[in-house]
DSSP file (Angstrom, degrees, kcal/mol; ACC not computed):
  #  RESIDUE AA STRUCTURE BP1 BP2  ACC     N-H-->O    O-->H-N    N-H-->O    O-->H-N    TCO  KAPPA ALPHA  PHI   PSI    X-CA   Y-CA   Z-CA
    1    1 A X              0   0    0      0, 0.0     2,-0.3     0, 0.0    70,-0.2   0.000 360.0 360.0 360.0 137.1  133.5  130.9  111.3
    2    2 A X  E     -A   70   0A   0     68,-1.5    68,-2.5     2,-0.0     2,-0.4  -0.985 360.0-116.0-158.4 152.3  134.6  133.1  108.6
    3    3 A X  E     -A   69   0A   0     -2,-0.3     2,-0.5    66,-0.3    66,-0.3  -0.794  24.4-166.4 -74.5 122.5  135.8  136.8  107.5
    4    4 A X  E     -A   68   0A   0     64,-2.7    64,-2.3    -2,-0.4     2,-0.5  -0.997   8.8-149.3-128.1 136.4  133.8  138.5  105.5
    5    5 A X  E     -A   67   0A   0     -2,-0.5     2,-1.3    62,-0.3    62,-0.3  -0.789  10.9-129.8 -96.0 119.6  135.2  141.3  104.0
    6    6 A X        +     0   0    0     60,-5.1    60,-0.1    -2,-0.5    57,-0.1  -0.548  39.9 145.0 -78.8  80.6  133.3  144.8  103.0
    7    7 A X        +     0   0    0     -2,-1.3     2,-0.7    58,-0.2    -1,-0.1   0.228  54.6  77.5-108.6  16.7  133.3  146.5  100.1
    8    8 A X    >   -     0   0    0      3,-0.1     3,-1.2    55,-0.1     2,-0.6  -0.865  62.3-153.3-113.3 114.2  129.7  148.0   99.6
    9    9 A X  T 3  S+     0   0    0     -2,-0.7    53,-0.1     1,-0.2    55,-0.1  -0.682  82.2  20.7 -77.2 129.9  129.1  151.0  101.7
   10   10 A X  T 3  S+     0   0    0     51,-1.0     2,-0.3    -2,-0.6    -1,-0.2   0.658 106.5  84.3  88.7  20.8  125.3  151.3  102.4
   11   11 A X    <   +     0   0    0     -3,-1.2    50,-2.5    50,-0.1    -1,-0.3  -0.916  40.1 133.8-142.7 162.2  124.1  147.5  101.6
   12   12 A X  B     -B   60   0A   0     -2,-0.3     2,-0.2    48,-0.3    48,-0.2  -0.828  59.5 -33.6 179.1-147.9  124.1  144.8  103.8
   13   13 A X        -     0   0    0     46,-0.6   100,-0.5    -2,-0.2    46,-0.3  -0.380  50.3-117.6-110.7 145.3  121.6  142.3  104.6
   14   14 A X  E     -E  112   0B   0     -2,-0.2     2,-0.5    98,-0.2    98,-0.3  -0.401  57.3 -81.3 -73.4 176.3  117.2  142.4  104.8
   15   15 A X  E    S+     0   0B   0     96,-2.4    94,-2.6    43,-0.1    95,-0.9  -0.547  72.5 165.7 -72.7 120.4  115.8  141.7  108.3
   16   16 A X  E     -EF 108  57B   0     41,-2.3    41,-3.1    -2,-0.5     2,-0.3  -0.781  30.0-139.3-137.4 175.9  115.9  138.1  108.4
   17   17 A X  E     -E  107   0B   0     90,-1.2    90,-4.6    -2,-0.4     2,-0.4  -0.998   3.6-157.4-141.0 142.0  115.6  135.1  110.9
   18   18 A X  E     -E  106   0B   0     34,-0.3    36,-3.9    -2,-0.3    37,-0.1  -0.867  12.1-155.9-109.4 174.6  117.5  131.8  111.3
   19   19 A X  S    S+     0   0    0     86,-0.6    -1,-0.1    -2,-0.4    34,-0.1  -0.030  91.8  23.9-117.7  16.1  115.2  129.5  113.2
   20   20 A X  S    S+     0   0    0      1,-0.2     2,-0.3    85,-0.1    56,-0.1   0.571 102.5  90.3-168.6   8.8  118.3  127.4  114.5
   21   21 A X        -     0   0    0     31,-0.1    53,-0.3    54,-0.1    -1,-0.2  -0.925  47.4-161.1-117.6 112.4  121.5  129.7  114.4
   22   22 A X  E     -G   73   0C   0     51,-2.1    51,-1.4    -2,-0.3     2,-0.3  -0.328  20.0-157.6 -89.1 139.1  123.0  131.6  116.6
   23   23 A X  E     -GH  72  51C   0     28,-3.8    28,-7.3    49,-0.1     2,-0.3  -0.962  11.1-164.7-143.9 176.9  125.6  134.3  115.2
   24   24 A X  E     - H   0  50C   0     47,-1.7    26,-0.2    -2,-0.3    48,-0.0  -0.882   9.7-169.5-148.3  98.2  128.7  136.6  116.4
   25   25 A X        -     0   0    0     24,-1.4    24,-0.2    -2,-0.3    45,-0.2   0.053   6.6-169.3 -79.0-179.7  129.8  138.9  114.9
   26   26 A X        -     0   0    0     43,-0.3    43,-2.4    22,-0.1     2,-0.4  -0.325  22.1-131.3 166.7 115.8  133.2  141.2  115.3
   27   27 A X  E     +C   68   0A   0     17,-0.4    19,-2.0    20,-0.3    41,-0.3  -0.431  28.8 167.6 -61.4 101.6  134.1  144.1  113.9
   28   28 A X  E     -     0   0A   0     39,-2.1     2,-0.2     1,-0.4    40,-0.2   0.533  67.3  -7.5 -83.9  -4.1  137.6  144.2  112.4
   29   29 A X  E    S+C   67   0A   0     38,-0.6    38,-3.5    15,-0.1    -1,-0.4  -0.762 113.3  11.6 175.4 123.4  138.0  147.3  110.2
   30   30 A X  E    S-C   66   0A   0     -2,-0.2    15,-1.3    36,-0.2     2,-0.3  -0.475  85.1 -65.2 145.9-138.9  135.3  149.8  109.1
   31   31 A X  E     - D   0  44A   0     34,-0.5    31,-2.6    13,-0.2    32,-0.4  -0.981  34.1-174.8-132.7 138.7  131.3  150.3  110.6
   32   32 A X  E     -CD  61  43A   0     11,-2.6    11,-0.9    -2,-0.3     2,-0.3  -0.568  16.1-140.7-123.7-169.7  128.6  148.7  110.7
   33   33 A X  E     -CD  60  42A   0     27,-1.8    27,-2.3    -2,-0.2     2,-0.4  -0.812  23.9-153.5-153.9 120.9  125.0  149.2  111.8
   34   34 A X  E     -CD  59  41A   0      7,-0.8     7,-1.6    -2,-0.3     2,-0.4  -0.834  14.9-166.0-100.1 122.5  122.9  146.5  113.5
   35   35 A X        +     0   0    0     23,-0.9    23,-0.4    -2,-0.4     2,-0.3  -0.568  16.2 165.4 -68.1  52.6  119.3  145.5  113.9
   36   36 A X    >   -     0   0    0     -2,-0.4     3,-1.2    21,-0.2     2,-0.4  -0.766  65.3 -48.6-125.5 121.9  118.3  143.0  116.5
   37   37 A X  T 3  S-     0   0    0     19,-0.6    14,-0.0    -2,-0.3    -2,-0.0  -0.692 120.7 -29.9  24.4-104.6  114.9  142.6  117.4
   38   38 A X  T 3  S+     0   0    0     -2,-0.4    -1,-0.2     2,-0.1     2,-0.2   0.111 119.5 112.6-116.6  -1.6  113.5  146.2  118.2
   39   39 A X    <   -     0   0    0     -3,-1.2     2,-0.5     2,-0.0    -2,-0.0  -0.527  52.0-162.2 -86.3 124.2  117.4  147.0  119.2
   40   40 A X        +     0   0    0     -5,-0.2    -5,-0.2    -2,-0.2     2,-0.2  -0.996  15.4 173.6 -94.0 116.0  119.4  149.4  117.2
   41   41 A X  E     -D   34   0A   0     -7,-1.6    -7,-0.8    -2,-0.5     2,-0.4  -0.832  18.2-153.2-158.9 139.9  123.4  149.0  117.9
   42   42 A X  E     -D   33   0A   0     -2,-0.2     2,-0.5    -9,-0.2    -9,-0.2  -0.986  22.5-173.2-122.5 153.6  126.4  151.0  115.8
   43   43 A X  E     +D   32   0A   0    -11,-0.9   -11,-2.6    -2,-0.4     2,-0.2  -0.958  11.2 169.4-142.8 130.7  129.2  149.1  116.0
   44   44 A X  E >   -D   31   0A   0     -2,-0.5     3,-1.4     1,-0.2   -17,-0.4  -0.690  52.9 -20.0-127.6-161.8  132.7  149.9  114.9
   45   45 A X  T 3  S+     0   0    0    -15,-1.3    -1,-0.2    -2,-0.2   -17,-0.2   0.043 127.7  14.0 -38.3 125.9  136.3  148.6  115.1
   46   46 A X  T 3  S+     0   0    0    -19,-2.0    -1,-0.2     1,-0.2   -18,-0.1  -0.100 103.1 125.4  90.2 -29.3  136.7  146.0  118.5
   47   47 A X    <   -     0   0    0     -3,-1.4     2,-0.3   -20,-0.1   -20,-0.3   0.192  43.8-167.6  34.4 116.8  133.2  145.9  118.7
   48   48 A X        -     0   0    0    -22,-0.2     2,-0.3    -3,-0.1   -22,-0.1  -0.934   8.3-152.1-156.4-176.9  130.9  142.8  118.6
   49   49 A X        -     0   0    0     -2,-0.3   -24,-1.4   -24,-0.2     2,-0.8  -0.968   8.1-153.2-134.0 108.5  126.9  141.4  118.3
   50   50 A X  E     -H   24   0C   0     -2,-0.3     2,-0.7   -26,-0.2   -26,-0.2  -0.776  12.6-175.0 -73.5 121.5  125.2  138.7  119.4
   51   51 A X  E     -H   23   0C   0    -28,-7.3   -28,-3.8    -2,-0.8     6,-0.1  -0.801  15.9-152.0-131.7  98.1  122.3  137.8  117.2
   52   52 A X    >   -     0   0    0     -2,-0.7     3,-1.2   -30,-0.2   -34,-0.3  -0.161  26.9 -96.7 -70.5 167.0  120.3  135.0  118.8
   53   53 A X  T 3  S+     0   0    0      1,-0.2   -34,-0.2   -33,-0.1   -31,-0.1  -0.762 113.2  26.3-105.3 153.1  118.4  132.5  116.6
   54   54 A X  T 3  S+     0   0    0    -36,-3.9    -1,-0.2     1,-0.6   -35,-0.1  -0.120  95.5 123.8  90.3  -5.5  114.7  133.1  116.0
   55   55 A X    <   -     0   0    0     -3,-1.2    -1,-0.6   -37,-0.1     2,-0.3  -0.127  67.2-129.3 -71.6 147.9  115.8  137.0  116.7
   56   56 A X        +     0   0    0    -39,-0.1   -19,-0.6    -3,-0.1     2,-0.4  -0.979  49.9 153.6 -66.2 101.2  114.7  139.3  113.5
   57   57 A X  B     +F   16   0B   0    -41,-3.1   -41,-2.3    -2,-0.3     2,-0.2  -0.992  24.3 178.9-151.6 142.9  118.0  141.2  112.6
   58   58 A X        -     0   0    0     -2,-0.4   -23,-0.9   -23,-0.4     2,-0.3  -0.542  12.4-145.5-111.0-165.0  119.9  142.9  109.9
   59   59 A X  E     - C   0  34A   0    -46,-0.3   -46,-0.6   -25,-0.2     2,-0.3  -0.963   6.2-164.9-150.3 154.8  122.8  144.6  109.3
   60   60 A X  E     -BC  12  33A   0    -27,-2.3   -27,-1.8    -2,-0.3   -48,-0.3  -0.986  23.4-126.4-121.8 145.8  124.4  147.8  106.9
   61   61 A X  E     + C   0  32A   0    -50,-2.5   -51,-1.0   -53,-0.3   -29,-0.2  -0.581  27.2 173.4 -41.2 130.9  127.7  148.9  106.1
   62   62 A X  E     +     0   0A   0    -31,-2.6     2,-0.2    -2,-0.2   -30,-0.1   0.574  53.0  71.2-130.3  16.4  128.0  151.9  106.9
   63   63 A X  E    S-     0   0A   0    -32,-0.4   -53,-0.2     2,-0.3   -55,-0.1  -0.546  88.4-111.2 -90.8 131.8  131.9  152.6  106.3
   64   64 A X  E    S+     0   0A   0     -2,-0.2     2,-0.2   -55,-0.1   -55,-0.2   0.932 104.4  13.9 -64.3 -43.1  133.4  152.7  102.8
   65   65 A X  E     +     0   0A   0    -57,-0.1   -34,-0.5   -58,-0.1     2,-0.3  -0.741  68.4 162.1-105.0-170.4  135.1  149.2  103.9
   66   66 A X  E     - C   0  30A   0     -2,-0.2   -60,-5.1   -36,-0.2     2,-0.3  -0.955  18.6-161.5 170.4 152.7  134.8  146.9  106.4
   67   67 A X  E     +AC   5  29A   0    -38,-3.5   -39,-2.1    -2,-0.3     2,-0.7  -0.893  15.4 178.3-157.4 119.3  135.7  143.3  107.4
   68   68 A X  E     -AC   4  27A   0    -64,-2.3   -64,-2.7    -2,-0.3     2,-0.4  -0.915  28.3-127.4-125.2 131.8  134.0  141.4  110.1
   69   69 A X  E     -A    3   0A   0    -43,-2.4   -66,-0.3    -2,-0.7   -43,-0.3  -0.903  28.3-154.6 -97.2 148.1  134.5  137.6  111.4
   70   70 A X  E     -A    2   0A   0    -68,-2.5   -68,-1.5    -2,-0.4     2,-0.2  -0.658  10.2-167.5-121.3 142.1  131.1  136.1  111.3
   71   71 A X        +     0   0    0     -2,-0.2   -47,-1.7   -70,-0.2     2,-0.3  -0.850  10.5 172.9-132.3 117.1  130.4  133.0  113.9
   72   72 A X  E     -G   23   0C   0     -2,-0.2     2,-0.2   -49,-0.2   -49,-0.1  -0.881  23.2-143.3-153.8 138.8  127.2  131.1  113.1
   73   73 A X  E    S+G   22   0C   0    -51,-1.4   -51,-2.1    -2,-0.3     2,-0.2  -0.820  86.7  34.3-164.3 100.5  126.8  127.8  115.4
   74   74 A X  S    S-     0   0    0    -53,-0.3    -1,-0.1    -2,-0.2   -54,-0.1   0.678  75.7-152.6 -64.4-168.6  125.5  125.6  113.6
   75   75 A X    >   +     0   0    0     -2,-0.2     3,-1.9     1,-0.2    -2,-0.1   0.662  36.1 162.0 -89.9 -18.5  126.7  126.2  110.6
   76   76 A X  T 3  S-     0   0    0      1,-0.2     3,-0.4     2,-0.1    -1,-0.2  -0.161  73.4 -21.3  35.6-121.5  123.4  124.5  108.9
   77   77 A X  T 3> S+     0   0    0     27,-0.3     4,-2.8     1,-0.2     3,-0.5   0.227 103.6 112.7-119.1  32.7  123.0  125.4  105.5
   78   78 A X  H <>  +     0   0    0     -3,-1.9     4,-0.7     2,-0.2    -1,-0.2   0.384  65.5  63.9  -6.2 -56.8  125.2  128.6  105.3
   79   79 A X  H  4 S+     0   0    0     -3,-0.4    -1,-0.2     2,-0.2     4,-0.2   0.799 104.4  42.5 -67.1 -44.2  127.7  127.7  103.4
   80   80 A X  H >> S+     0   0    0     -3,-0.5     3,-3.0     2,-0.2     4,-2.3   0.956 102.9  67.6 -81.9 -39.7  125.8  127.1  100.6
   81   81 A X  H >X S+     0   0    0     -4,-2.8     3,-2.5     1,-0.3     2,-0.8   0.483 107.1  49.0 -16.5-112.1  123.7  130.3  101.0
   82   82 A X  H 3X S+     0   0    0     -4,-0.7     4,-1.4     1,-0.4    -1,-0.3   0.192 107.2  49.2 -86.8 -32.1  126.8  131.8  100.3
   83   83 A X  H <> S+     0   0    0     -3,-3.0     4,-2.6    -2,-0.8    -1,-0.4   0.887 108.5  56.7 -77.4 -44.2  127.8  129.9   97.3
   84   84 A X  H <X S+     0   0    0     -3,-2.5     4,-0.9    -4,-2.3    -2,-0.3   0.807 107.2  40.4 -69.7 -34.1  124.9  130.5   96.0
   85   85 A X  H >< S+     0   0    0     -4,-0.7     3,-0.8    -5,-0.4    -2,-0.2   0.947 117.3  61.6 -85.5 -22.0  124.7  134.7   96.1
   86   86 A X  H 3< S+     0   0    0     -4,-1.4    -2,-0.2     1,-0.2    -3,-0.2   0.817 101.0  41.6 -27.4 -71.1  128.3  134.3   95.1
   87   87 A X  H 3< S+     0   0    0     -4,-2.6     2,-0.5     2,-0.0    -1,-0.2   0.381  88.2 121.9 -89.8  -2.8  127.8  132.6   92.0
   88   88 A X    <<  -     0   0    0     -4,-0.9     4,-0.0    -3,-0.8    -3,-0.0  -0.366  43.4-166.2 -23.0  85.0  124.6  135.2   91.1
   89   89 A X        +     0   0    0     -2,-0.5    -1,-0.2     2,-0.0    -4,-0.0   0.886  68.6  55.7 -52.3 -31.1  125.5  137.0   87.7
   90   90 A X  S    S-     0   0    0      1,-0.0     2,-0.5     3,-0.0    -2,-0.0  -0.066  93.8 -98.7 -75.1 172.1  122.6  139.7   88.5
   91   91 A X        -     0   0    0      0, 0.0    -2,-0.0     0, 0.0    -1,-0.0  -0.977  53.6-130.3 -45.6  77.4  121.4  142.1   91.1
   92   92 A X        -     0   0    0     -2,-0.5     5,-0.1    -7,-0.1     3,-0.0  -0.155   9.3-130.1 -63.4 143.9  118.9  140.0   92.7
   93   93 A X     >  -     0   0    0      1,-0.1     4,-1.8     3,-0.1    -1,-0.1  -0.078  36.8 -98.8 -54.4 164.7  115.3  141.3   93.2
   94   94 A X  H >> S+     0   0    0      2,-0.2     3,-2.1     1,-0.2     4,-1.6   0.979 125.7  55.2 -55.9 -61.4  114.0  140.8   96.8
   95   95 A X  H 3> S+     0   0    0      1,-0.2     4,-2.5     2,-0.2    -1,-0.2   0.901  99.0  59.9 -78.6 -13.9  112.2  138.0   96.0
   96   96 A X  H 3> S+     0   0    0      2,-0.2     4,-2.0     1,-0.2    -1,-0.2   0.803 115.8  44.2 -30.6 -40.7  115.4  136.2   94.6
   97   97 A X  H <X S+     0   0    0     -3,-2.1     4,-1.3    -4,-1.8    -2,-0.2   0.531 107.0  48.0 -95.4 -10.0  116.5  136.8   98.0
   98   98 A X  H  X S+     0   0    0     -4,-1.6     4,-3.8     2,-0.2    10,-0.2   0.829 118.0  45.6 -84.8 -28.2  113.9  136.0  100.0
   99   99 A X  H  X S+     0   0    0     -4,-2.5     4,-2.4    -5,-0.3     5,-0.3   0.965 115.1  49.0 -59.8 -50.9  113.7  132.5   97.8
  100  100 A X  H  X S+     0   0    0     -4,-2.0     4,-1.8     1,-0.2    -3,-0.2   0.916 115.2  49.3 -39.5 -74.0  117.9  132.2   98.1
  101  101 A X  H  <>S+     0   0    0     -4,-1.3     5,-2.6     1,-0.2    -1,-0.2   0.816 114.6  38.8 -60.2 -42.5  117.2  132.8  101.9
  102  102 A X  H ><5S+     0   0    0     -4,-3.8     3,-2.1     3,-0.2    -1,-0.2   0.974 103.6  67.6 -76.7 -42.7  114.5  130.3  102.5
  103  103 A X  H 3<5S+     0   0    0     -4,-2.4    -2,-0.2     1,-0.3    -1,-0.2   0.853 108.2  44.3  19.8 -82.3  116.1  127.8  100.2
  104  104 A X  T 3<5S-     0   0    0     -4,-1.8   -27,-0.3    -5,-0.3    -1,-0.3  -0.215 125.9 -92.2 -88.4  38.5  118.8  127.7  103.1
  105  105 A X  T < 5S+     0   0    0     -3,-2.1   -86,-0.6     1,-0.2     2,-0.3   0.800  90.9 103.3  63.1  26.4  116.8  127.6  106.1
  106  106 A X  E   < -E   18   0B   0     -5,-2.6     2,-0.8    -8,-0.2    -1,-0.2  -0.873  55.4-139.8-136.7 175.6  116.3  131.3  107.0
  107  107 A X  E     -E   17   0B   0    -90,-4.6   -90,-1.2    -2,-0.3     2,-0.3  -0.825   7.8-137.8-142.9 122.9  113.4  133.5  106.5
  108  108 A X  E     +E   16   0B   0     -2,-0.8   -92,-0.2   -10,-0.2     3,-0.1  -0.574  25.0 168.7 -79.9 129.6  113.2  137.4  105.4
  109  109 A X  E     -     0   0B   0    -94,-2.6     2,-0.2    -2,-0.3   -93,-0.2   0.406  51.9  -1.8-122.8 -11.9  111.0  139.2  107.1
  110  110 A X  E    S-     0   0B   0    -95,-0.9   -95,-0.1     1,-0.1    -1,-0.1  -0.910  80.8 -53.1-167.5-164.5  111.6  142.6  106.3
  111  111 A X  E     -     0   0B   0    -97,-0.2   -96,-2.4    -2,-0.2     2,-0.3  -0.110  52.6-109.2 -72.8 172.9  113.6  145.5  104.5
  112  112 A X  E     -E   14   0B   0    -98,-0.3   -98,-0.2     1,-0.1   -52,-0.1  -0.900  52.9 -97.1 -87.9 145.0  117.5  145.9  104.8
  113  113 A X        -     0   0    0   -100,-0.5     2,-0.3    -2,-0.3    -1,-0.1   0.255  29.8-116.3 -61.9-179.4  118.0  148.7  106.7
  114  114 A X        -     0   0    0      1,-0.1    -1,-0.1   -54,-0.1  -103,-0.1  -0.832  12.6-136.2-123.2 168.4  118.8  152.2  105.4
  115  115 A X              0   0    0     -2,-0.3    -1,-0.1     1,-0.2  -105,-0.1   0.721 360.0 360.0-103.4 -26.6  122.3  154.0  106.2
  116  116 A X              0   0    0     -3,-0.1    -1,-0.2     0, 0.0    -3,-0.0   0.182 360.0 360.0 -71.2 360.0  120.4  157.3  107.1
């Protein structure tokens, strides 16, 4: 479980799958916009998402901030996903991020969604 806090309005994540984590999301502060399977969802403050594993789903900001707790069960290899775009000096390309994703046990499958 963690807080992840939002400071890019219009970015979030490409359509991805984990193949063994289930996650739960919950909106604290701002908006977001969710993809899960063929499902469209807006979700704002009080809010929350179930995103079952094997599921295709993204998400955008679509709020100038935003702050969500994240629940991902297991945790698998998460953490370090995370350490790893963290410590990214660049703007990785997509395929930085599809490698970064598979890397950690998840698999990109599509775009990140658009705020429009």
């Amino acid at each position: 479980i963690f807080e992840q806090t939002s400071v890019s309005p219009g970015r979030g994540t490409p359509l991805h799958v984990h193949p063994a984590q289930d996650e739960v999301f919950y909106v604290l502060d701002g908006s977001y916009r969710f993809k899960v399977g063929d499902d469209v969802y807006n979700l704002t403050v009080g809010d929350s998402i179930f995103l079952p594993r094997k599921v295709p789903h993204a998400w955008i900001q679509l709020s100038e901030r935003g702050k969500m707790t994240v629940i991902l069960q297991p945790a698998g290899k998460l953490e370090n996903f995370f350490v790893t775009m963290a410590a990214l000096d660049h703007e990785p390309t997509a395929e930085e991020v599809a490698k970064i994703f598979a890397a950690n046990e998840m698999q990109v499958v599509g775009p990140p969604l658009k705020a429009g």
